[in-house]
N, C-alpha and C positions, 0 to 999 in steps of 0.2 A: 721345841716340839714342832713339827713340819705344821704346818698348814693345810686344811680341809683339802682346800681347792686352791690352784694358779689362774691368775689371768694371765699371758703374756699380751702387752701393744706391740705392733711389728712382728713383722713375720720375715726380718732379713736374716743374715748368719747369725747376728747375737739371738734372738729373739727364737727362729731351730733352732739353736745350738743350747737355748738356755730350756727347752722342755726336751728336748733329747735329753741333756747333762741329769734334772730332774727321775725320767727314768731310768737311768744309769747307776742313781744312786739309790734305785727302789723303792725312789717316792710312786707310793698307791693312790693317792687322790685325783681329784679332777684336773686336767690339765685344759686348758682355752687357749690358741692360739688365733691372734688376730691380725691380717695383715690387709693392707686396699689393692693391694695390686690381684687384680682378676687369675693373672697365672700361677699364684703359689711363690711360696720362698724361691729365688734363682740363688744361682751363683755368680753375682757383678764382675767380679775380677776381669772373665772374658769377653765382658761385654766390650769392651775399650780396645780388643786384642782378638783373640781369633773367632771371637762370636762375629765381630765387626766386618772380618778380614771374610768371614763366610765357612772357613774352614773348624767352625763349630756348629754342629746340625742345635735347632731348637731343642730338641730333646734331652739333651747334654747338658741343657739350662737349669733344670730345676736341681734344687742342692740335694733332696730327695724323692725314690720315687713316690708315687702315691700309695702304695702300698703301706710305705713306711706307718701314716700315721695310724694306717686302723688296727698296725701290728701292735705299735706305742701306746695304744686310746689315747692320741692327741686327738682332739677337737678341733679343727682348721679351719676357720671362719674366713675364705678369702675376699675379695673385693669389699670387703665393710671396713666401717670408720668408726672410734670411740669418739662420740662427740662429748660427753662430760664425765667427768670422776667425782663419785659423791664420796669422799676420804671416812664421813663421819656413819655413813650407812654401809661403806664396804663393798662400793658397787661402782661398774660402769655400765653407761648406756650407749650400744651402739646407732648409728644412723639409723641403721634397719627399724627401732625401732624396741632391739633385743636389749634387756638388761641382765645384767649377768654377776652375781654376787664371788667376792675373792674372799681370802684368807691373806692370800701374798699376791702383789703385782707388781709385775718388771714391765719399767719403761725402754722398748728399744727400739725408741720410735725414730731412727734415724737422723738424717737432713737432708735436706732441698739443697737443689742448687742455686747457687747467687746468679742474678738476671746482670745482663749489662746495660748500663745505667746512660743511656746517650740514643739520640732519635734516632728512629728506625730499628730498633732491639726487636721488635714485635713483627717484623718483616717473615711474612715464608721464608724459611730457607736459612733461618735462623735458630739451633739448635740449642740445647744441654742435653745432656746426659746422666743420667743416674738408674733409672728402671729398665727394665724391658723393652717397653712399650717404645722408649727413647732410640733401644738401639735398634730397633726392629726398621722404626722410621730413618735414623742415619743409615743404616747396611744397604736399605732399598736404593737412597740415593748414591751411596758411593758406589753401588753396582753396576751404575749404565758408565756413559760415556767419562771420559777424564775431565774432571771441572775444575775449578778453580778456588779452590779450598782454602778458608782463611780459618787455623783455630786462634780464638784468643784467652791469651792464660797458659803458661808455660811450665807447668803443675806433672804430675805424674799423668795424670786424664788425658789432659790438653797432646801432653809427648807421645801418649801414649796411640793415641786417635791421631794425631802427625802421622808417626810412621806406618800404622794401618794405610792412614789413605796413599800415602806414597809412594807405596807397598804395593797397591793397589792400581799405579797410574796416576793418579791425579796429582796437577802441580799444588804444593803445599804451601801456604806461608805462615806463621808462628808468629803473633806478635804481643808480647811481654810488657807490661809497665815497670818492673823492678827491672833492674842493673845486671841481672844475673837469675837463667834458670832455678827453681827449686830450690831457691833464694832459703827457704825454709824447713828444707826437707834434706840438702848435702854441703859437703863442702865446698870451697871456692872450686877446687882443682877440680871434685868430680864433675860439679854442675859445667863447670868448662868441657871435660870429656865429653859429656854427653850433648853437649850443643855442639861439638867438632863433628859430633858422629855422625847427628841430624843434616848438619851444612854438608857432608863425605855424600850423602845422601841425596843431595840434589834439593834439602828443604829449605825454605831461606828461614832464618829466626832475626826477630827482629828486635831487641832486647833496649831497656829504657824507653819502648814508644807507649802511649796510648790512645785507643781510639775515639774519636771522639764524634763521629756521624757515621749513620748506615744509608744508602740511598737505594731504592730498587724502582723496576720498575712498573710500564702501568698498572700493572696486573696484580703489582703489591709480593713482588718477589726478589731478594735480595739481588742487587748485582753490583753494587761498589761498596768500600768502605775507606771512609775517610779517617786518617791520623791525628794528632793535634801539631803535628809541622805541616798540615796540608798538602803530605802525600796521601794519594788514593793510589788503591789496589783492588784490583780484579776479585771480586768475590761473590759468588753464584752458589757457595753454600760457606754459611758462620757458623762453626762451632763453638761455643763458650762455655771456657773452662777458667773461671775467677773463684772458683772455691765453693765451698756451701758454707747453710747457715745450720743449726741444730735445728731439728722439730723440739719446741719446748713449749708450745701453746696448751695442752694439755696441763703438762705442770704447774704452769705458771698461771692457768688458772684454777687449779689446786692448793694454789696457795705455796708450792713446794720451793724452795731456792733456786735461782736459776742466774746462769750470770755464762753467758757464752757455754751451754749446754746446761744439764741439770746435776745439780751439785750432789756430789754424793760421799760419802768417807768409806773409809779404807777396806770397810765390807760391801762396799758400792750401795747400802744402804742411803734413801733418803732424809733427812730430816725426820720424815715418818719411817716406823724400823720395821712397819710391812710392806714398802713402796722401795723399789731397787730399782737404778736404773743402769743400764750396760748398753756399749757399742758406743758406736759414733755419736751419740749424743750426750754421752754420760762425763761430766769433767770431775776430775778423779784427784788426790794425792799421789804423785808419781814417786816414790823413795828414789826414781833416777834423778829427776830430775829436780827436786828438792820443790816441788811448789803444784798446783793444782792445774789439770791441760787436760784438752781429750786426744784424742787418737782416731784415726780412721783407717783403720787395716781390718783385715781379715783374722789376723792372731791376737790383736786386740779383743775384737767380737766374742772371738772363740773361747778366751781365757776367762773371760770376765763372764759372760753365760756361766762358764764351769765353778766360778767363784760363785756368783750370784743364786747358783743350786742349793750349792755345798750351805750358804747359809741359811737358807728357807728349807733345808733339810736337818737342821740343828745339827751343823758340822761348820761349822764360818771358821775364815781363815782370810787375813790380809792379802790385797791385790799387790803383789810383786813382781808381775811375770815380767823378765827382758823385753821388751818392744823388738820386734824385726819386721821387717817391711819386703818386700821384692817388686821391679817393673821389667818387662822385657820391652826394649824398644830397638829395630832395625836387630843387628847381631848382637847387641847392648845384652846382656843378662844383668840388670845390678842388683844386689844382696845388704842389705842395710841390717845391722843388730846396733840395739842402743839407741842412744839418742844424743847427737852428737853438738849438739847448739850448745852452744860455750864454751868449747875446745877452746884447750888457749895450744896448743902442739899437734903437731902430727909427723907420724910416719910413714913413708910411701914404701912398701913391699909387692917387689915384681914388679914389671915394665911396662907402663903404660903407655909405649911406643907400639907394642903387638895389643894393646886394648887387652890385657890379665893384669891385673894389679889391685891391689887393696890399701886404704888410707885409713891406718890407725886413727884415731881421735884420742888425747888426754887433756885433762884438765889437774892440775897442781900436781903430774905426774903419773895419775892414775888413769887409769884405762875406764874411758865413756860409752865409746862405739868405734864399730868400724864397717866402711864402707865398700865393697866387693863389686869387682863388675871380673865376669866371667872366671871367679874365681870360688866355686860354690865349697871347697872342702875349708879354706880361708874362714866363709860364713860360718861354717855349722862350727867351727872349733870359735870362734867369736864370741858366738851363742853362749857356749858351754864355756865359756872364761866369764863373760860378765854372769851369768845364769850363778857360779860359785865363786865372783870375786876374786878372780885367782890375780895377784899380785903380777904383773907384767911393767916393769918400768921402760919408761922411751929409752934411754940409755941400751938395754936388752934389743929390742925392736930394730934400734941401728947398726948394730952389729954384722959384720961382713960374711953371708951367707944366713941370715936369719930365714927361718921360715916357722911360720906355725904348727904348721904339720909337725914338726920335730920336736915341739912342747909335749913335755908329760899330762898322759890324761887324767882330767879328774871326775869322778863319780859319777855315773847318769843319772836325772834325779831334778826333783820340782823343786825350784826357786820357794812354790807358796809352801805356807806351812799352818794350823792351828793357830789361831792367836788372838788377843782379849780385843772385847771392841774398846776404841777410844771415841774422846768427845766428838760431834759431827763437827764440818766446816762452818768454820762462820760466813757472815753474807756480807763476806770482802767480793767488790765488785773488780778485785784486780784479774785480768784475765788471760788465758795463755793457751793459744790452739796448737797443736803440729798436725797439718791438713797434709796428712800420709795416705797413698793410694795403694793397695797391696791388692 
């Protein structure tokens, strides 16, 4: 039976996407949405990219207009904060002051970004990003004169904001503590392409360094950054991009599971089965990937909102969706379906000498993911193979003149489907992120 009234926490894509999906499925009850950012839900993706670059007006930002909610009767509580959840009365109390009683409430309280951990992080001129507010303030500064721009963290973010500011004029430097770009996010070969692209670029990457000092000056405004080989490098604006953390304080003093996001099963149900959590903070049962992770894309957000409806509408059905990801950086288009971490093989299709090629991924022969850079019909037939399982052996794949395009197509149609709940996670502290930027 649906639920009186929704609360939703957060107000990013899961969080709209999870009271839109609600009336979509002609739930009638009360909807609450609640987000801190003073502007309303945006749309992050371009924050990184042409919001950055300037070539996105502000307007463009928000993911719907205003209109939208008084057409929906959502309820859009912006700039407030849930400061506690009473699980046993069925209530949250905002800062403001409001308490607001649920039937059902979805956690999509996102994550912060992780700080860099070494003196001087706290310097003017010392950035992250994640909100509005964040890009508002980098756009302003990459708008004047050409600085000296250090991002650190070599992340989709990080790469991303590289080739904006570069894009832009300013000298770039990139500097990495792992061995290899997106170490976590592609494979060897791609995260190579994409760091050749960067360096074609004019941006330096600097790949196994970390930093270990920031110095500025009087005034308390970044201008060097020191290594741990004690080179220093010019830096007059830091961005840092080392990943985030989950918002789970909420939960976790809810009493709900939490273990590198908030733990949820296969209905994205909490421990408690009127408490949902979705988006980037929710760590989930992946059936790709045989063990529990969260995700941070946009098609993540979006599916699991739609999943997260469907069961506070007495219609549940297990979280299956294919994971796909996408970053544009410099002429880079790359296209990621799957999840491709534990490949034991791959296939390279088309020539990554002209930058068009895509890197099959299998594991024990079966097809996991695969990786696209400027090859968008590649992706979408990707999609729609792991989406129905379609049998693809590497053997096929090497074949002299393979193409995908040339595969028989199979059905359009939703991976999710109806299906019974099973027992919740247990509060195994084992833990597993893919920190995907989309």
């Amino acid at each position: 039976m649906a639920s009186q009234s929704v609360v939703v926490v957060g107000a990013g894509q899961a969080g709209l996407e999870t009271a839109a999906a609600l009336r979509g499925r002609g739930y009638e009850g009360r909807i609450t949405l609640i987000g801190d950012e003073p502007a309303g839900p945006c749309d992050r993706p371009p924050l990184s990219k042409g919001y950055l670059a300037g070539n996105v007006p502000a307007g463009d930002i928000a993911l719907r207009p205003a209109s939208f909610y008084a057409a929906q009767d959502i309820e859009l509580l912006s700039g407030d904060k849930v400061a506690s959840l009473d699980r046993e009365r069925r209530t949250v109390l905002l800062e403001s002051g409001l308490r607001l009683p649920y039937g059902a409430l979805v956690l999509a309280t996102g994550c912060r970004p992780r700080t860099l951990p070494v003196p001087g992080a706290s310097l003017t001129g010392v950035l992250t990003l994640r909100g509005l507010a964040d890009a508002e303030d980098l756009r302003l500064r990459l708008s004047g004169p050409p600085r000296s721009v250090v991002v650190v963290g070599a992340g989709f973010i990080g790469l991303e904001v590289a080739a904006t500011a570069r894009g832009l004029g300013h000298e770039v430097t990139v500097v990495e503590a792992q061995p290899r770009a997106l170490a976590r996010a592609l494979t060897p070969q791609m995260s190579a392409h994409v760091v050749d692209g960067h360096r074609a670029q004019g941006v330096r990457v600097l790949l196994g360094r970390e930093v270990s000092a920031l110095y500025g000056d009087a005034e308390g405004r970044v201008q060097v950054m020191e290594l741990g080989d004690g080179e220093r490098i010019a830096a007059d604006l830091v961005v840092v991009g080392v990943g985030v953390l989950p918002n789970t304080d909420l939960a976790l003093t809810a009493d709900l599971v939490v273990g590198d996001g908030i733990v949820v099963d296969e209905l994205l149900r909490t421990e408690d089965p009127d408490i949902y959590a979705v988006g980037d903070c929710a760590r989930f049962p992946s059936p790709h990937a045989g063990r529990h992770l969260r995700l941070e894309s946009v098609q993540n957000a979006t599916d699991q909102a739609r999943c997260a409806a469907a069961g506070i509408c007495g219609e549940p059905y297990a979280y299956t969706a294919v994971p796909w990801f996408w970053s544009e950086q410099f002429a880079m288009r790359l296209q990621m379906a799957g999840l491709t971490a534990g490949h034991d093989e791959t296939v390279t299709v088309g020539d990554p000498e002209d930058g068009r090629f895509s890197v099959l991924c299998f594991r024990g022969g079966r097809l996991i993911g695969v990786e696209s850079v400027n090859r968008p019909a590649d992706h979408g037939i990707a999609r729609r193979l792991l989406t129905h399982g379609t049998d693809l052996p590497p053997a096929a794949a090497r074949e002299p003149g393979f193409d995908l395009k040339k595969l028989p197509r199979t059905p359009a149609g939703s991976q999710n489907s109806p299906t019974s709940p099973t027992p919740s996670p247990s509060r195994s502290t084992t833990q597993e992120r893919l920190s995907i930027h989309a």
